[in-house]
N, C-alpha and C positions, 0 to 999 in steps of 0.2 A: 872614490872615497871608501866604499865597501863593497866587500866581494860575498855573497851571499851565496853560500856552500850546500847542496844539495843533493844528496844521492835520493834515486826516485824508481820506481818500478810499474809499469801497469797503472798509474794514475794521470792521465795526460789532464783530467780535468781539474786536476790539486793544482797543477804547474801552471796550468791557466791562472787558477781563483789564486795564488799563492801572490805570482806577478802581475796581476793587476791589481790587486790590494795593496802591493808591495810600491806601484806605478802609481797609483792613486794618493799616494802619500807621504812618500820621500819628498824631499825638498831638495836634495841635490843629484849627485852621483854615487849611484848603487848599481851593480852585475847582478847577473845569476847566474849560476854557474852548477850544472846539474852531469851528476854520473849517472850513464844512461845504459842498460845491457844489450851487447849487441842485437838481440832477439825481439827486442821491445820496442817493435817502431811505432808504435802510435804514441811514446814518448817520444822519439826520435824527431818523426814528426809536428808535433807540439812545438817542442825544441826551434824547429826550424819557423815554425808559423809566427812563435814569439818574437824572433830576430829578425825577420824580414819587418815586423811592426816598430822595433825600436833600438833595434843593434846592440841590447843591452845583454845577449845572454851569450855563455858559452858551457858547451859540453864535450866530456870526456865519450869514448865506448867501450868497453871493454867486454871478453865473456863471461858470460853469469859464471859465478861464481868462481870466478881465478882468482878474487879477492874479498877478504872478508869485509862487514858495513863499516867497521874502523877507516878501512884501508880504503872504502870507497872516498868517504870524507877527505881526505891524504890527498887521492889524485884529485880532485876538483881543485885543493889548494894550490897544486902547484900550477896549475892555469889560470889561477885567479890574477886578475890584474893591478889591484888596490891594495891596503895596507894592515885594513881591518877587515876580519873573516868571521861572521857568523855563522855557527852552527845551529843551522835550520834543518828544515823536513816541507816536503811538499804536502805538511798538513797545520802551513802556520796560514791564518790571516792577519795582516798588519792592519790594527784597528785606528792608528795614535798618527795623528797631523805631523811632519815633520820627524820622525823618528829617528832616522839617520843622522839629525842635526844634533839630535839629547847624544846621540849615540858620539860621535865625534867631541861634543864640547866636553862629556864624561872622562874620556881620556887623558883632557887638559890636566889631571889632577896629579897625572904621573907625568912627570918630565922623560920618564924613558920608555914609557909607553908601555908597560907590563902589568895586567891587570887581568880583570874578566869584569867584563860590563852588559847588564842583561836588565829585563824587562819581567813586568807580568806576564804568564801565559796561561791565566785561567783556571788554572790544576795546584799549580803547586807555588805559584806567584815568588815569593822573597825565599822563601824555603831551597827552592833550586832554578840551576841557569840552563833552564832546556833549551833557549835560542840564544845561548850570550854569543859574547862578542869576544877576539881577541886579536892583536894585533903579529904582522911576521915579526917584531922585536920575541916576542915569547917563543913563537915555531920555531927562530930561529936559537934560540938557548936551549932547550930540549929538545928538539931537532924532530918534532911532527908539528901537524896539527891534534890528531885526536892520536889516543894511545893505539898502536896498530894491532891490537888486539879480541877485539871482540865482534862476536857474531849477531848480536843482538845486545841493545840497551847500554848504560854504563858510562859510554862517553861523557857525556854532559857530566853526571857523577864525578868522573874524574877531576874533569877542569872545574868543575866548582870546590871540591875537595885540595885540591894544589892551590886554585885562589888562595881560600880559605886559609891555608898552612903559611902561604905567604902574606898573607892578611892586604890585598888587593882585592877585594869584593866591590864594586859597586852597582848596588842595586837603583833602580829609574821606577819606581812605581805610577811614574806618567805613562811610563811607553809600555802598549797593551800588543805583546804579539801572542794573536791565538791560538791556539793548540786544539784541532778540533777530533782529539783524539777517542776511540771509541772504548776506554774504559771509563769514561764521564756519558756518554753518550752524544758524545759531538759527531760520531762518524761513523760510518760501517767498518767491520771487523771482515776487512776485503781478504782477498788469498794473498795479498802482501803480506798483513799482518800474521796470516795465519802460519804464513809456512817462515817469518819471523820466530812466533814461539814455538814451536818446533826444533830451531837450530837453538832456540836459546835451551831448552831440555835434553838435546843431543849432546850438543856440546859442553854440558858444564859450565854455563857461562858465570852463575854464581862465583863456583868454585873458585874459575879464574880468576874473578875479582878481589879475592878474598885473599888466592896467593899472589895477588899484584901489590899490595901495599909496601914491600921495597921497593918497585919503582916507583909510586907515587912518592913516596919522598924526596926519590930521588930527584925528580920533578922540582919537588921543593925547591930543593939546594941549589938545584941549578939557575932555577929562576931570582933564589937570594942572590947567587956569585952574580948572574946579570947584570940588578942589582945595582950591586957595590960597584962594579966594571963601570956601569956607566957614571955613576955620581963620582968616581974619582981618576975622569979622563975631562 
């Protein structure tokens, strides 16, 4: 039912706490599905310790850095198995009974399954969709999952912002997935994170965001003609 999107670095203990909170509280069929760098085996490993427990995970490998974080999220999609694809991070805890089920019945509202569907996470709750959800009807209109652009941050921004344009928001303020991130102080400010804002001051990641807003329209549009496509077939 959901493919649970993951790029992860040097945290094999997040990928534990992530999928078992994740495992602990689905009610149905949920993946995980984690891009892993080839250098990084004690993710790798993790990886394999989780699968042999419940067959539920799969990963990409790649070398660090052939691809940008955008573009890590992209490969895990196109392995994913199911329909709906949340964009997570090996630093959510799924707090909320049955989530997957809010998550699926949420969809029922569109007939053509184009939307963004998201939860509380602690930080920024209704304001923005850091773990939403979206289904391949949308990847498949715009033609990613996340914009293949950025090195740090922004994704989520995006697809909440194109929701938002296409006025498909819906927010679940039942379903709590946590965000145990270290500008709240949920987390350590590891060398993942670090060497994170780094690329995000190297590379001008603002900047980019700022000259992206033609494509985010174009996002829009694409997702209206969707759309129209489907309610008049």
């Amino acid at each position: 039912m959901i493919s649970v999107l993951v790029p992860t670095r040097g945290r094999p203990h997040n990928m534990r706490r992530m999928v078992d909170s994740g495992r602990a509280t689905c009610s149905g069929t949920v993946e995980y599905v984690f891009y892993i760098d080839e250098d990084d085996t004690p993710s790798r490993e993790m990886a394999e310790d989780l699968y042999v427990e419940n067959m539920d995970i799969k990963y990409a490998i790649g070398p660090r850095g052939a691809l940008n974080l955008s573009q890590l999220w992209n490969e895990c999609q196109k392995i994913a198995t199911y329909e709906i694809y949340q964009h997570s991070c090996d630093e959510t805890i799924y707090r909320t009974g049955a989530w997957d089920w809010e998550v699926v019945k949420a969809f029922r509202d569109w007939p053509d399954r184009i939307g963004l569907v998201y939860g509380r996470d602690g930080i920024h709750d209704q304001n923005l969709a850091t773990h939403g959800f979206i289904t391949r009807d949308w990847v498949e209109a715009v033609g990613y999952f996340c914009p293949p652009y950025f090195s740090s941050d922004y994704n989520d921004l995006w697809l909440h912002q194109v929701a938002q344009g296409v006025g498909r928001l819906h927010f679940l303020p039942e379903v709590f997935t946590e965000h145990m991130h270290p500008a709240v102080g949920k987390g350590p400010l590891d060398l993942t994170h670090q060497e994170r804002l780094a690329r995000h001051g190297q590379d001008g990641v603002d900047a980019l965001w700022n000259q992206l807003f033609p494509e985010r329209q174009q996002d829009v549009q694409k997702l209206l003609q969707a759309i129209s496509d489907k309610a008049n077939t």
